[in-house]
NURODO-384338 format. One line per field, with one value per residue: residue number from 1; residue in one letter; chain; x, z negated, y negated of N, C-alpha, C in turn. Coordinates in nm, 3 decimals. Each point is the difference from the previous one (the first is absolute). Example, Ala and Ser with C-alpha at 12.3 -4.5 7.8 and 13.67 -1.06 7.14 Angstrom:
% NURODO-384338
n: 1,2
res: A,S
chain: A,A
n.px: 1.319,-0.035
n.pz: -0.780,0.072
n.py: 0.569,-0.105
ca.px: -0.089,0.082
ca.pz: 0.000,-0.006
ca.py: -0.119,-0.119
c.px: 0.090,-0.077
c.pz: 0.000,-0.073
c.py: -0.120,-0.109
This chain:
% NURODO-384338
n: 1,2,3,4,5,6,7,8,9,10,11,12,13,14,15,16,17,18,19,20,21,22,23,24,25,26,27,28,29,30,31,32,33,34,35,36,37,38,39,40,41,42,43,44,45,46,47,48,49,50,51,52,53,54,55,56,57,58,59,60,61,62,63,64,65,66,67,68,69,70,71,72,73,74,75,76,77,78,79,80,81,82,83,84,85,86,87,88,89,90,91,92,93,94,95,96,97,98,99,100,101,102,103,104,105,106,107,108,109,110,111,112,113,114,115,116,117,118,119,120,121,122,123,124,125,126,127,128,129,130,131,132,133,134,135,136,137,138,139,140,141,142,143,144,145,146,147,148,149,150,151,152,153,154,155,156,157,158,159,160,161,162,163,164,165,166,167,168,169,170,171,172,173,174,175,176,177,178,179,180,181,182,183,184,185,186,187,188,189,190,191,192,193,194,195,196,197,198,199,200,201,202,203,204
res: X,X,X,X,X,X,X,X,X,X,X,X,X,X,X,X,X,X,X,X,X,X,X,X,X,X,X,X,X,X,X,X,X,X,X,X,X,X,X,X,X,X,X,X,X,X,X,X,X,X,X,X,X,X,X,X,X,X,X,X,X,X,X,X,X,X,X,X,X,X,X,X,X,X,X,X,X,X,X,X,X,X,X,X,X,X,X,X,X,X,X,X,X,X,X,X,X,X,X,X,X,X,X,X,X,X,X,X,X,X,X,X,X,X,X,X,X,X,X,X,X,X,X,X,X,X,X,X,X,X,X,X,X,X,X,X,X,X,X,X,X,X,X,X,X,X,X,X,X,X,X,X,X,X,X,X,X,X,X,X,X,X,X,X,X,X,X,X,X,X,X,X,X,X,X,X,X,X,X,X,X,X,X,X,X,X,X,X,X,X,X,X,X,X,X,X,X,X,X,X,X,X,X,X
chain: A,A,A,A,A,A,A,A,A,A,A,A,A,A,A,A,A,A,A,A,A,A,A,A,A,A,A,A,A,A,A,A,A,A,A,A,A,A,A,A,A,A,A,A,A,A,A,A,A,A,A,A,A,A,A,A,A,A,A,A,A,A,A,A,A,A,A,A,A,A,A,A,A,A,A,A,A,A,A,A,A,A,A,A,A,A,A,A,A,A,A,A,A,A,A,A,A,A,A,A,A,A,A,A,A,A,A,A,A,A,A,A,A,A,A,A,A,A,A,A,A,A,A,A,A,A,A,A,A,A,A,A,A,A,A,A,A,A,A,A,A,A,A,A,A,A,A,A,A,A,A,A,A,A,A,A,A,A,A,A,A,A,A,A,A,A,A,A,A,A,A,A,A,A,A,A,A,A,A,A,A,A,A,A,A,A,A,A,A,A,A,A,A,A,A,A,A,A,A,A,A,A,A,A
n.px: 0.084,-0.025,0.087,0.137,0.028,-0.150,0.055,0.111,-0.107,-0.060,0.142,0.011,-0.121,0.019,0.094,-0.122,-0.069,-0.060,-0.065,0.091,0.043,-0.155,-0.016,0.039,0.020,-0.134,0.057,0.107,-0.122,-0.121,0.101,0.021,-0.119,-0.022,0.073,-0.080,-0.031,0.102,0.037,0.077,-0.118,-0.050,0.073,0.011,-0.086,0.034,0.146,-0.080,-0.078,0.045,0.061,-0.006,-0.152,0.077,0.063,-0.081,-0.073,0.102,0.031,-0.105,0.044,0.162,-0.028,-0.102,0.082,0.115,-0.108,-0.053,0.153,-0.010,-0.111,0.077,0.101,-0.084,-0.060,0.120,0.052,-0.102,0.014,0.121,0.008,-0.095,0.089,0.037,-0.064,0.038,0.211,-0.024,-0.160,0.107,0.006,-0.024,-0.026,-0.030,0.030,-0.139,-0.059,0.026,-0.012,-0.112,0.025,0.073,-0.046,-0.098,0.001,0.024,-0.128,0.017,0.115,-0.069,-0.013,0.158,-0.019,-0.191,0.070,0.081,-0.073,-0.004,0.107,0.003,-0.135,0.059,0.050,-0.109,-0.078,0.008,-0.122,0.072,-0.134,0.082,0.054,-0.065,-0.155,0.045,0.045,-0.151,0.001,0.125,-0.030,0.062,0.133,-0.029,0.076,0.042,-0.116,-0.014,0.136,-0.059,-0.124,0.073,0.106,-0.071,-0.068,0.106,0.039,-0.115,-0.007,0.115,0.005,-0.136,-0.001,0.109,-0.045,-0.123,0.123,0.042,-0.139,-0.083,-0.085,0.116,0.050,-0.035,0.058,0.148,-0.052,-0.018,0.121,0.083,-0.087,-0.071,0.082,0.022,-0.168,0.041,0.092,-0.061,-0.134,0.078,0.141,-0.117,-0.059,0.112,-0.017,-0.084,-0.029,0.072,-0.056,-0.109,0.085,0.018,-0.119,-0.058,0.099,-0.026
n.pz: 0.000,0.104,-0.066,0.007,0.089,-0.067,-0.118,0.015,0.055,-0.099,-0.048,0.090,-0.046,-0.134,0.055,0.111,-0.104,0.019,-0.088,0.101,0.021,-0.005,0.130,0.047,-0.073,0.050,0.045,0.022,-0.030,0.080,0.122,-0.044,0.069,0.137,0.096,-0.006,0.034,0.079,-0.035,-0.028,-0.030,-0.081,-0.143,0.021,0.023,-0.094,-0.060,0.067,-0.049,-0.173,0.067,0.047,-0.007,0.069,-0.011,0.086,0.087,-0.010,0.009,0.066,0.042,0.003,0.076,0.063,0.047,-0.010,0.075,0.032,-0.017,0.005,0.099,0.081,0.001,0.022,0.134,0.003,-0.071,0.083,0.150,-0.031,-0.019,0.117,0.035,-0.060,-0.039,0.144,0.024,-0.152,0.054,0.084,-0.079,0.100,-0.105,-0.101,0.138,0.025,-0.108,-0.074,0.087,0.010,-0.160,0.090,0.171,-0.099,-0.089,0.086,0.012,-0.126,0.034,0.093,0.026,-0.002,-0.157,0.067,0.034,-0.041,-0.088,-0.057,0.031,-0.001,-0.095,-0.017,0.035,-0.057,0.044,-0.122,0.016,0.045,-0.018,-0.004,0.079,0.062,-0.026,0.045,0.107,0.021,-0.007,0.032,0.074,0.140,-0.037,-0.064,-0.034,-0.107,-0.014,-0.028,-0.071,-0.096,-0.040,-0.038,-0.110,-0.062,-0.022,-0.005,-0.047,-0.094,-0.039,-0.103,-0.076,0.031,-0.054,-0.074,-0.059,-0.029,-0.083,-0.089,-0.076,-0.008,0.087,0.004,-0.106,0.046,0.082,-0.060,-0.083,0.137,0.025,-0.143,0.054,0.066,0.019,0.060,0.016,0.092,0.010,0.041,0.003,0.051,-0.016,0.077,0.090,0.036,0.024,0.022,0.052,0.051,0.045,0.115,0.042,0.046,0.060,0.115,0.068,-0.009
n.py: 0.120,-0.101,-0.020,-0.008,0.162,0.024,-0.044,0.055,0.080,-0.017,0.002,0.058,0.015,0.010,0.064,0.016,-0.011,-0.092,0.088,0.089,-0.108,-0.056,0.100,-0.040,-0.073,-0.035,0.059,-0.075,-0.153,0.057,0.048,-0.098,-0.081,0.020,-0.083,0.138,-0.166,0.006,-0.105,0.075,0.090,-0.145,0.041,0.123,0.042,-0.042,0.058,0.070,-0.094,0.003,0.049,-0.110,0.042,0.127,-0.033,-0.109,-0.029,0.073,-0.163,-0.079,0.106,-0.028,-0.137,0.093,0.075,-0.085,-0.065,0.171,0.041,-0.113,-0.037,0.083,-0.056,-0.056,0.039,0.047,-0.156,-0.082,0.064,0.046,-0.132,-0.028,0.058,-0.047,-0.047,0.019,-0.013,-0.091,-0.052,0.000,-0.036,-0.101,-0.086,0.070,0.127,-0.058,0.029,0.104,0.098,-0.084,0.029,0.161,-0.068,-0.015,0.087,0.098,-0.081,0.032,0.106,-0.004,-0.114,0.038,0.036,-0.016,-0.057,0.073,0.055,-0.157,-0.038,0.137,0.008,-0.089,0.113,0.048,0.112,-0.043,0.000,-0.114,0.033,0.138,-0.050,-0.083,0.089,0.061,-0.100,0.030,0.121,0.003,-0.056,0.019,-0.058,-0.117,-0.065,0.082,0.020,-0.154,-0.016,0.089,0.003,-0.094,0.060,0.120,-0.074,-0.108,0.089,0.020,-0.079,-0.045,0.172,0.017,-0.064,0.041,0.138,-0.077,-0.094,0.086,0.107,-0.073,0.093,0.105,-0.108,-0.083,0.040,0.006,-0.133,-0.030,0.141,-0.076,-0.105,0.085,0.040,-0.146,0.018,0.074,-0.035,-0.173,0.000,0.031,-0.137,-0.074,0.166,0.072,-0.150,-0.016,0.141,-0.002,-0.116,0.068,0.097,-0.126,-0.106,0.038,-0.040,-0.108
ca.px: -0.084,0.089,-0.056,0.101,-0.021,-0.099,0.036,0.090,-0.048,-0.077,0.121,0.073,-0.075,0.061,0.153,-0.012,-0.098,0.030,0.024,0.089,0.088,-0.090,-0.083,0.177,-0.017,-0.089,0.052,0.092,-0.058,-0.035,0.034,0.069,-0.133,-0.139,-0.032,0.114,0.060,0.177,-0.013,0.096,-0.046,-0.050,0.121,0.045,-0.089,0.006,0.130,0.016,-0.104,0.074,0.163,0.068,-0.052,0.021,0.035,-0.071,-0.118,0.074,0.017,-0.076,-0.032,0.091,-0.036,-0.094,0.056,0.034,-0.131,-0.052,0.057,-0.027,-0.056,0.028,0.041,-0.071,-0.072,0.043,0.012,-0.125,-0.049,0.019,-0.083,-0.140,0.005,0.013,-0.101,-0.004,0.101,0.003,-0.068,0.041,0.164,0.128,0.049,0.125,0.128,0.016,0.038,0.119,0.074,0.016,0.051,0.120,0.025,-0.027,0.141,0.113,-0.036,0.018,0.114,0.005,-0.133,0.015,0.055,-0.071,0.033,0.038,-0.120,-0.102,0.070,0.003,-0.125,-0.072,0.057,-0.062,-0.097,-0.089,-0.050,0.025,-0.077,0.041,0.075,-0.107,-0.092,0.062,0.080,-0.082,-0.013,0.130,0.081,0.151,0.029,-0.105,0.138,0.037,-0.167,-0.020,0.096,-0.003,-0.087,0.061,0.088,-0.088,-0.117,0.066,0.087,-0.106,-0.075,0.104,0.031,-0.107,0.039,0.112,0.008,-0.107,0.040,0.123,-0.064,-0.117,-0.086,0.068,-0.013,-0.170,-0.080,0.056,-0.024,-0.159,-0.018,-0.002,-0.101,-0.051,0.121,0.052,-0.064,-0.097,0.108,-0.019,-0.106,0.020,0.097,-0.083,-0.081,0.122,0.069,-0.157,-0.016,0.139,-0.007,-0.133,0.097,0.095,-0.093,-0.080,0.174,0.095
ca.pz: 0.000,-0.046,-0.102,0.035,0.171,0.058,-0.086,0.046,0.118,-0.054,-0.057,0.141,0.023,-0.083,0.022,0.137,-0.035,-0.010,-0.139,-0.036,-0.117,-0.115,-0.056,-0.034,-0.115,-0.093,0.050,-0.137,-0.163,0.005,-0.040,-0.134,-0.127,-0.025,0.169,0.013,0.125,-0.015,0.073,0.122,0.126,0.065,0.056,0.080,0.191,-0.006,0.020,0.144,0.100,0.011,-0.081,-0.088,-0.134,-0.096,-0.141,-0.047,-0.036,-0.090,-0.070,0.009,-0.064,-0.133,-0.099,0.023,-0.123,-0.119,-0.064,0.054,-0.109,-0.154,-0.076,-0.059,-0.172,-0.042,-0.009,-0.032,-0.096,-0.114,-0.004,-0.098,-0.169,0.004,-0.023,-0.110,-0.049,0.092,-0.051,-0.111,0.046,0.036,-0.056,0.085,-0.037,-0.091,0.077,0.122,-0.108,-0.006,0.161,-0.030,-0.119,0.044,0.067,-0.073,-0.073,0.079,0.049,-0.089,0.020,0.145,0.037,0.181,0.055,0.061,0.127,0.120,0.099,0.084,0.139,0.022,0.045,0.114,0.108,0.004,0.112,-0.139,0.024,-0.102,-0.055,-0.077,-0.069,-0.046,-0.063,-0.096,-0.078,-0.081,-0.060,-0.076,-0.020,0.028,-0.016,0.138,0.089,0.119,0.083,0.126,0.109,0.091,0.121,0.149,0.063,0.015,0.088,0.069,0.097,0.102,0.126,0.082,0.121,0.140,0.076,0.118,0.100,0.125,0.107,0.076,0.074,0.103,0.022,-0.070,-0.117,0.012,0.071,-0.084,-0.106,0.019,0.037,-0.092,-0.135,-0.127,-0.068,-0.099,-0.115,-0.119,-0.073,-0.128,-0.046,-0.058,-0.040,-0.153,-0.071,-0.075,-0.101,-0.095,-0.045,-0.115,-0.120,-0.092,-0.019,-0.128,-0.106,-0.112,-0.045,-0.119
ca.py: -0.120,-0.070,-0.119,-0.092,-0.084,-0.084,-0.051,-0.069,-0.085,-0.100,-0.059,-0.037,-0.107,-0.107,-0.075,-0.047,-0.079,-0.146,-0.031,0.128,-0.020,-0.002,0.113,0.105,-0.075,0.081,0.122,-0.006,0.038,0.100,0.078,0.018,0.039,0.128,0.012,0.045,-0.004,-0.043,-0.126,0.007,0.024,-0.117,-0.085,0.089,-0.049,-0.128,-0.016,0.105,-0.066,-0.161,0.092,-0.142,-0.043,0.134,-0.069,-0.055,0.163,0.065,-0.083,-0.029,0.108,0.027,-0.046,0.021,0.087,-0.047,-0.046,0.092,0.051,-0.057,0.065,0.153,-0.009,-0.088,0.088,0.153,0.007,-0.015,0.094,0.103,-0.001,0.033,0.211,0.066,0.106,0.096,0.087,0.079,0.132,0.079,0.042,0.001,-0.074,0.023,0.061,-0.093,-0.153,0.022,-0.083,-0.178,-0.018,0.050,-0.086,-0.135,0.021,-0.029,-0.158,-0.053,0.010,-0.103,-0.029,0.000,0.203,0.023,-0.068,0.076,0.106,-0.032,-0.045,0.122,0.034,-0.070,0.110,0.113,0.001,0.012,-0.158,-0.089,-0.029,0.085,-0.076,-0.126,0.078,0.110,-0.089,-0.103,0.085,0.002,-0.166,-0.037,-0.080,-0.070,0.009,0.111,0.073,-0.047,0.056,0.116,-0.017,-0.035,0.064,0.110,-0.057,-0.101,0.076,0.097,-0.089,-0.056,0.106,-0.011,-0.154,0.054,0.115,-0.057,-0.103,0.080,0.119,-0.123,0.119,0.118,0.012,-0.005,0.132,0.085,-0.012,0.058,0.077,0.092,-0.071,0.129,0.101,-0.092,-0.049,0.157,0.036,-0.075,0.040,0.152,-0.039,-0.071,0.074,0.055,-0.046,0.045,0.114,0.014,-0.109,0.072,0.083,-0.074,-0.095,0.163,0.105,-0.075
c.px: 0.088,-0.077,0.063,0.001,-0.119,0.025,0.113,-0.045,-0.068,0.081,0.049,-0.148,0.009,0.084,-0.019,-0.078,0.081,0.046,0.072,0.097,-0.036,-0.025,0.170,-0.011,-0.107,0.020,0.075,0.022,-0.043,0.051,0.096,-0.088,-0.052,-0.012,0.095,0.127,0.132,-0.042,0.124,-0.071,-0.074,0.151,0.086,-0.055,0.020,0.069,0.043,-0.057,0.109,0.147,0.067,-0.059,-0.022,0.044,-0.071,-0.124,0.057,-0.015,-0.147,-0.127,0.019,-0.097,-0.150,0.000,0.009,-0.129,-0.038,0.060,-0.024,-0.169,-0.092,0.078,-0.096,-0.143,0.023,0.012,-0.154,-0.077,0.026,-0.015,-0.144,-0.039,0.105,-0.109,-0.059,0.016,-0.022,-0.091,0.045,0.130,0.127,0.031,0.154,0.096,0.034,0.093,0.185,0.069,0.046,0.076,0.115,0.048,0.067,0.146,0.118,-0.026,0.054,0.170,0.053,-0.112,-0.023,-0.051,-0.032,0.041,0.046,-0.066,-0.145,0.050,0.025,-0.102,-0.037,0.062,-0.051,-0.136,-0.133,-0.067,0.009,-0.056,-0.024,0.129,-0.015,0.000,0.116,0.136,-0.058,-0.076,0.131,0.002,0.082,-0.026,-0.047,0.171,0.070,-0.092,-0.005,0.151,0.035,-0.082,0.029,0.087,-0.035,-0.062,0.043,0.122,-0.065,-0.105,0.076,0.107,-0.035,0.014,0.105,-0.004,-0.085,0.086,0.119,-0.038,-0.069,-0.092,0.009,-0.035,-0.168,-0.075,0.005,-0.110,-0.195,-0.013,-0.009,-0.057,-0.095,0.087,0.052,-0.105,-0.063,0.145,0.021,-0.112,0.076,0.110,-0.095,-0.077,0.085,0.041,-0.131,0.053,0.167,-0.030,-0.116,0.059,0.090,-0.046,-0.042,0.120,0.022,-0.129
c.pz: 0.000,-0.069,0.034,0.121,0.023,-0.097,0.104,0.166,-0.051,-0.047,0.197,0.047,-0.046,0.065,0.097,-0.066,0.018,-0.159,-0.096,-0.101,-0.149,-0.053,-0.044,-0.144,-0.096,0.019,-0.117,-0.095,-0.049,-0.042,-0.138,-0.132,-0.005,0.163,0.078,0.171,-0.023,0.077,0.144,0.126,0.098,0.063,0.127,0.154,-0.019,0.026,0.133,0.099,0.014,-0.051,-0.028,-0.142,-0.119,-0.172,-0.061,-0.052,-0.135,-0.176,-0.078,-0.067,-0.127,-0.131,-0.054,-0.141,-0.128,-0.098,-0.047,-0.137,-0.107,-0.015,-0.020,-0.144,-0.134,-0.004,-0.083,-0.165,-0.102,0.037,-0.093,-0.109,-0.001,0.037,-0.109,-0.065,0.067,-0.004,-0.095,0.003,0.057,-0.064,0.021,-0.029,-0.059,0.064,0.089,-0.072,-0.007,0.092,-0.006,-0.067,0.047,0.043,-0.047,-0.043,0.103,0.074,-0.120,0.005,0.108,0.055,0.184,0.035,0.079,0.141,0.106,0.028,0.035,0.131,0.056,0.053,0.161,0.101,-0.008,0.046,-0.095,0.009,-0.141,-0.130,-0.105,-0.126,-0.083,-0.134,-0.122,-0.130,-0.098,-0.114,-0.129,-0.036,0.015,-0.040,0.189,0.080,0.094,0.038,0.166,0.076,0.071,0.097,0.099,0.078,0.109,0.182,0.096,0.094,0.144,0.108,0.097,0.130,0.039,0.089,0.082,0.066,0.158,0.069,0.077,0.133,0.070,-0.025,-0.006,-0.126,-0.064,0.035,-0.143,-0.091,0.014,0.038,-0.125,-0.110,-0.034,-0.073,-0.147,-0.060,-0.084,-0.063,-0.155,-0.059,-0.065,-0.120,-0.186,-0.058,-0.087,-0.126,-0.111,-0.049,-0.128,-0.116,-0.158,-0.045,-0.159,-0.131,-0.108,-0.091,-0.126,-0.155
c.py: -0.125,-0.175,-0.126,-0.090,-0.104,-0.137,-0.103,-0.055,-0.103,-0.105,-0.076,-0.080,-0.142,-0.051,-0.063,-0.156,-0.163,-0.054,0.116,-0.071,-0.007,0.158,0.093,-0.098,0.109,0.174,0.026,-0.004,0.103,0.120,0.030,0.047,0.124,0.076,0.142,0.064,-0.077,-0.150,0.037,0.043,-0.085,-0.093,0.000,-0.096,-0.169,-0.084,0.042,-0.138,-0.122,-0.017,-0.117,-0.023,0.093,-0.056,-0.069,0.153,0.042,-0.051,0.029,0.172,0.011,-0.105,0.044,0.117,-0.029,-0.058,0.092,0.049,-0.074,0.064,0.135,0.017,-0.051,0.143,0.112,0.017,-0.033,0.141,0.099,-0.021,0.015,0.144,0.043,0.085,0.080,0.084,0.082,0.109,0.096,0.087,-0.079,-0.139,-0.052,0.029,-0.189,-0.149,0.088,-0.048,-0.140,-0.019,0.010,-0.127,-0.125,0.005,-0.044,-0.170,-0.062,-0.028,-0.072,-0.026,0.000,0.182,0.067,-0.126,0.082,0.129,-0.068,-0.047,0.123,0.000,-0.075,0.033,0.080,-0.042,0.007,-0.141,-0.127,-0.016,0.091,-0.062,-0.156,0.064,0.050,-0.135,-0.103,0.084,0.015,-0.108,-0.029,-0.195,-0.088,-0.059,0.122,0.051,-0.083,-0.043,0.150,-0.025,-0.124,0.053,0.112,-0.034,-0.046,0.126,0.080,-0.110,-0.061,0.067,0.010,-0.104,-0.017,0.100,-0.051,-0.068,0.101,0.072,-0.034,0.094,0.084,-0.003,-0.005,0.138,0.098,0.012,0.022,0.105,0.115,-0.048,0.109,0.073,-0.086,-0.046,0.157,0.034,-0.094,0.142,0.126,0.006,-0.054,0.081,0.050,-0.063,-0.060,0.087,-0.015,-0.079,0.088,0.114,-0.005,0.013,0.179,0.088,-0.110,0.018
């Protein structure tokens, strides 16, 4: 079945649009919150249409993001205090709070500690917003949270941006040819990592 491909034709509609620079913006926010489509795949035909203004696009995503991550952090953290009593119904409180406590501990020793696997993460094919969510939940410290996520963010839009200006349509072709593979592989990367976290939570 595929889910992605009709998704990302809907994303190369956007990009054709008069107001594509606006909708690659809300794409972005988006996708940091809750949207579970890659802004690169709008970015992508865009940068292909207008290869001088690739950076710009890029920019202009990046900053789309960064809004997007603040408030997924913001979501992730009042949300889990409003399921808590969820959790606890379920058992799985106490294993989930430990965890935090763990984190916390080592945020407490450096407040940078968690910087470099959130700049990690954002090489992985795990949608942003896993990360947003989950750092507002711990509470990474709000400095290194939103320079990762520039960092993070800012490598991956910005490589597209060049691979389009390098590859022109090759590289474009690449990235619409393996946009199902690369979005049932997120879906399958975040079920996994649910499941370990509930795994945990019931083991502690």
């Amino acid at each position: 079945m595929k889910v992605f491909a009709p998704l990302y034709a809907r994303a190369l509609t956007w990009a054709r649009h008069p107001r594509a620079p606006l909708f690659l913006v809300v794409l972005s926010f988006a996708e940091a919150v809750i949207f579970p489509i890659m802004p690169e795949v709008m970015l992508a035909p865009m940068c292909l249409s207008q290869p001088r203004r690739g950076f710009w696009f890029a920019s202009i995503s990046l900053a789309g993001s960064m809004v997007g991550a603040i408030v997924g952090y913001y979501l992730g953290h009042y949300a889990f205090v409003a399921l808590k009593p969820l959790f606890a119904s379920l058992g799985m409180l106490h294993g989930m709070e430990s965890g935090i406590v763990l984190i916390q501990a080592k945020m407490a020793e450096s407040p940078w500690a968690v910087f470099g696997m959130l700049v990690l993460a954002g090489f992985s094919p795990i949608p942003m917003k896993v990360f947003t969510w989950a750092s507002g939940v711990v509470g990474v410290p709000m400095l290194p949270y939103l320079a990762s996520m520039l960092v993070g963010r800012g490598k991956r839009v910005f490589l597209v941006a060049l691979a389009i200006r390098l590859g022109g349509e090759r590289a474009e072709a690449a990235l619409r040819r393996y946009i199902e593979p690369i979005g049932w592989s997120a879906l399958v990367l975040l079920a996994a990592l649910v499941v370990v976290v509930i795994v945990r939570a019931h083991a502690a």
